[in-house]
N, C-alpha and C positions, 0 to 999 in steps of 0.2 A: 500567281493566282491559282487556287485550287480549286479543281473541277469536282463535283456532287455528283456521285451516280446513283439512280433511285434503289432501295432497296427491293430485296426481294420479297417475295411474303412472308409473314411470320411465320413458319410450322408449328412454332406452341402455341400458336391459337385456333382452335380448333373452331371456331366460330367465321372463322375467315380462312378459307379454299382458295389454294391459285388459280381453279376454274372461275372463281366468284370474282376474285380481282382482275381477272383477265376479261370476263364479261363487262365487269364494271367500266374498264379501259377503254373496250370496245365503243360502250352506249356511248359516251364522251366524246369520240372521234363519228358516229355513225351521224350517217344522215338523217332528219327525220322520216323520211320515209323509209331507213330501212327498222328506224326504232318501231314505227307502225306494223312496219310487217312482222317482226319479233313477238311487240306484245298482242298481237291477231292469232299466233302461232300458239301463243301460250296459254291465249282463251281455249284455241282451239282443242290444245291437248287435253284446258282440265274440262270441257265436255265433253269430250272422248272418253275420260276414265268415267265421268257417270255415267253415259249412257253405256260403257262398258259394266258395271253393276250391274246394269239390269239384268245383263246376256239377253240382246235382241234376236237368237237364232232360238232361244228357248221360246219366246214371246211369239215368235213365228210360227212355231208349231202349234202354240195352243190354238191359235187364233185363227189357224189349217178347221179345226171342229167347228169352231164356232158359227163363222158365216150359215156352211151348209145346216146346222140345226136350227137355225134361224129360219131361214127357206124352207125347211122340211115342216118348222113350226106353223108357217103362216100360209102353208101351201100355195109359195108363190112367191112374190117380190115383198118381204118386211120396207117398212116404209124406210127411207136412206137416212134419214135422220138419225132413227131408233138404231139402224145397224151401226152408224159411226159413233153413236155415244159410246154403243155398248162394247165395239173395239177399243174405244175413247181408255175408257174406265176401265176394260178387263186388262189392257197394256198396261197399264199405271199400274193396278193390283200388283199385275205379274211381275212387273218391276221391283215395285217394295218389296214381296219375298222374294223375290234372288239377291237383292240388296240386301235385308238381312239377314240372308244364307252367308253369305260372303262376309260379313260380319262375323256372324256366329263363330264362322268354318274357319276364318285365317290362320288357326295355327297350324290345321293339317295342308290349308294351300299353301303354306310355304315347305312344306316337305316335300308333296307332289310334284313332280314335273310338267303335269298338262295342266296346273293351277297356279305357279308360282309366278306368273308373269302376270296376275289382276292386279288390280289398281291398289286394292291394300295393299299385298304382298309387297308391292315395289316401291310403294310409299307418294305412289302419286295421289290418291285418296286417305288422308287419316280416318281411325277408324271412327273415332265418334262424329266428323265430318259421315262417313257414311249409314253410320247409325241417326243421326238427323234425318237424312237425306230420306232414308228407308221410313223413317215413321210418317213423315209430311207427307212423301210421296203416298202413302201407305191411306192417310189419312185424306188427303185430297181427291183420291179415288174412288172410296167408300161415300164420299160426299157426292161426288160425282153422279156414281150411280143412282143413288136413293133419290136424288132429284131428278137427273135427265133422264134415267130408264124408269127404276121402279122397285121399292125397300125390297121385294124379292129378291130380286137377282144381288142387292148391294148385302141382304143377308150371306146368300152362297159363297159370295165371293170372299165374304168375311172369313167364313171358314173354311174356304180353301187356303186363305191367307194363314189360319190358324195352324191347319193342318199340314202345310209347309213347315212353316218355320216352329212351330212347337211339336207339333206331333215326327217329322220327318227327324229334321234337324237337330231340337234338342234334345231327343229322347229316344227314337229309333235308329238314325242312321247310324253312333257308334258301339251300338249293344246289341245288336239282331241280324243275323242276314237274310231275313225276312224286312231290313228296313226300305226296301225299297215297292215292294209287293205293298203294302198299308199306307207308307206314305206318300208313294204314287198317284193315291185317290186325289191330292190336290191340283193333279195335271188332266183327272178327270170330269172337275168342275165346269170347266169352260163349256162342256153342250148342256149342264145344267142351267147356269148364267144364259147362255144365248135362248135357249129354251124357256123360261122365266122370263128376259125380257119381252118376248114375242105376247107370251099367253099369261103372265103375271103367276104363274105355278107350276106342275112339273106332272108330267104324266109316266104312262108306261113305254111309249117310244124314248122317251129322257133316261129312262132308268136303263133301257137295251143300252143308249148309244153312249151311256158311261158306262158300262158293262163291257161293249168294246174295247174302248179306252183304255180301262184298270186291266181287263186281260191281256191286251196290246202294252204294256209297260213293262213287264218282265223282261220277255223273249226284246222286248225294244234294248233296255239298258242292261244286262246282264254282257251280252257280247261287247258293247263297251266299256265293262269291268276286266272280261279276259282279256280285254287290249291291255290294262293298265292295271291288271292285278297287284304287281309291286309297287304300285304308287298307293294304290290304298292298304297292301301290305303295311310298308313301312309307316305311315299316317295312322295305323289300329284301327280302320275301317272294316267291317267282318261281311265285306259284300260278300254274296253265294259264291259265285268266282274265286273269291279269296278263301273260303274253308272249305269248300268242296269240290271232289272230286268232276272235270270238264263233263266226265257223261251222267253226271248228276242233274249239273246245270242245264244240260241237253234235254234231259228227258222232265226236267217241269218246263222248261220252255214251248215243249210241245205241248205238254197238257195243259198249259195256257195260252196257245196258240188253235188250240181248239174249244176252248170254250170261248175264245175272240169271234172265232168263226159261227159257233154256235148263238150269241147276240144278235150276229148283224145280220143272220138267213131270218132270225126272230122277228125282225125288225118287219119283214116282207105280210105277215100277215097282220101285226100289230101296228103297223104304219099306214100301211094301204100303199106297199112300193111295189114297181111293176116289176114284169118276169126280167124285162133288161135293169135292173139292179142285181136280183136275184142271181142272173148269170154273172154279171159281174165281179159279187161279190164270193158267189163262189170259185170263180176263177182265181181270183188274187188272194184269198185263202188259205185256196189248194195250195198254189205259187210260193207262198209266204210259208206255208205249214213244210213244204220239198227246202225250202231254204234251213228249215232249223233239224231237217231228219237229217241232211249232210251236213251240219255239224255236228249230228252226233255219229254219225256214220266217222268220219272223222276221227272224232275223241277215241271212236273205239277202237279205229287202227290207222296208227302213226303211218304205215304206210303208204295211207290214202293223199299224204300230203300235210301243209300245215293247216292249225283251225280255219283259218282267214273267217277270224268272228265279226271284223268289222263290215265284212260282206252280207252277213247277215244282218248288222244293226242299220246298213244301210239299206235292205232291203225294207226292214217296219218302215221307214220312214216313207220311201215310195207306195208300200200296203196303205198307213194311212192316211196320206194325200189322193192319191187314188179312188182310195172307196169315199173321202169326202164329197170328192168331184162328185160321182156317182149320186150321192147321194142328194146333190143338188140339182145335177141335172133333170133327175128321175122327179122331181116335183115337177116340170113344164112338161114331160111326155106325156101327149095324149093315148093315153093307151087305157 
């Protein structure tokens, strides 16, 4: 009697993987509860790769402005409702354009190193799968707003959406190294949106505190282009980092680092904020503006050391967490 051994997998079929046969094997002999746990895992991963789309650390920061201009709006506690909608709907927004960024972008995130591991790249997200994902999301948002906050704020938010992904992404980011300085303005939307929800329109305090913002974008992303200069090198991305000379880059960081500062002292008499902001915000300024003179101190001799620019891009981010705080607290002081 002859004995049958099972074959092996086919190699010319390329549609069937010894991984996939060996999974297949697996599910057959597994117990139901571990097939449960499997297909639990697998849900899990594919909402991980969208809410990886979004980039929820980007989402984080905008939404660092938001609140406090809200507060500063309503000179006090905005009702809770109105503030969760309006995080509600400005997350979603923000989602859709980094979802269709990621779209747009995937042929240079897969040349990059600090981009090559997103969910297109890897192929855990297809892209038209993500290009859905970005319009609905995109679309549900805008609806969102116009109804639970108010057509203003769901206008701005529109064209911050615009001005991401059309003005940044398809048309500035690979032709200008000036793309990040213009299209930045979409990351300055959010105290315009929180500020429109509160008052249904936009005044001269709205116009300071994106005025911060856009000038806080530079010196913010610029040090983390020197970290990764040969990633957008090799990608044909013409960030300032990447054509220009480090003490180039230094020295408009500064001169955008001071007309940052120059907004938010503005703010104290167009606001009506008290002297403890005022000190404040000129302390963390000052702080912030000494953060970008030694990196050009730096640039300008090797022998001071290396750039260490991400110590600088680390520092914007504490500057503008900081002065948000600041600037919500300073609505309850009696003073």
């Amino acid at each position: 009697m002859r004995l049958s051994t099972p074959s092996p997998p086919d190699a010319s079929r390329p549609d069937v993987a010894p991984d996939a046969t060996a999974g297949a094997a697996h599910d057959e002999v597994a117990t139901p509860g571990e097939r449960e746990a499997a297909g639990l895992r697998r849900v899990l991963g594919t909402v991980g790769a969208y809410v990886a789309l979004t980039k929820p650390r980007v989402i984080e920061l905008l939404l660092i402005t938001t609140i406090p201009t809200m507060f500063l709006a309503a000179q006090g506690f905005p009702p809770l409702g109105l503030v969760v909608a309006t995080l509600v709907g400005g997350a979603g927004a923000a989602g859709a354009a980094n979802t269709l960024n990621q779209y747009l972008d995937r042929d240079i995130d897969r040349v990059m190193n600090r981009t090559r591991r997103r969910p297109i790249v890897t192929g855990r997200v297809t892209p038209r799968a993500a290009l859905v994902f970005g319009l609905v999301l995109g679309a549900v948002s805008l609806t969102w707003l116009w109804f639970a906050v108010n057509p203003a704020s769901a206008l701005f938010t529109g064209s911050a959406i615009l001005i991401y992904v059309v003005g940044y992404t398809m048309i500035l980011k690979r032709r200008t190294p000036q793309n990040i300085v213009w299209g930045g303005a979409a990351g300055c939307m959010p105290v315009v949106i929180g500020w429109s929800a509160v008052t249904g329109g936009v005044s001269w305090a709205a116009v300071l505190l994106f005025g911060v913002v856009f000038f806080w974008t530079p010196p913010h992303y610029w040090p983390l282009s020197m970290k990764f200069r040969r990633d957008y090198a090799a990608a044909g991305v013409p960030m300032l980092p990447v054509v220009a000379a480090d003490t180039k880059v230094a020295r408009e960081m500064i001169a955008y680092t001071l007309a940052m500062i120059a907004c938010s002292l503005l703010l104290v008499p167009v606001a009506g904020m008290t002297w403890v902001y005022a000190v404040v915000a000129s302390v963390l300024g000052g702080w912030f503006l000494w953060s970008c003179i030694g990196l050009l101190r730096r640039a300008n001799d090797a022998q001071r050391g290396p750039l260490r620019a991400m110590s600088v891009f680390h520092a914007s981010i504490t500057y503008l967490t900081l002065l948000s705080v600041a600037i919500a607290v300073d609505v309850f002081l009696p003073l």
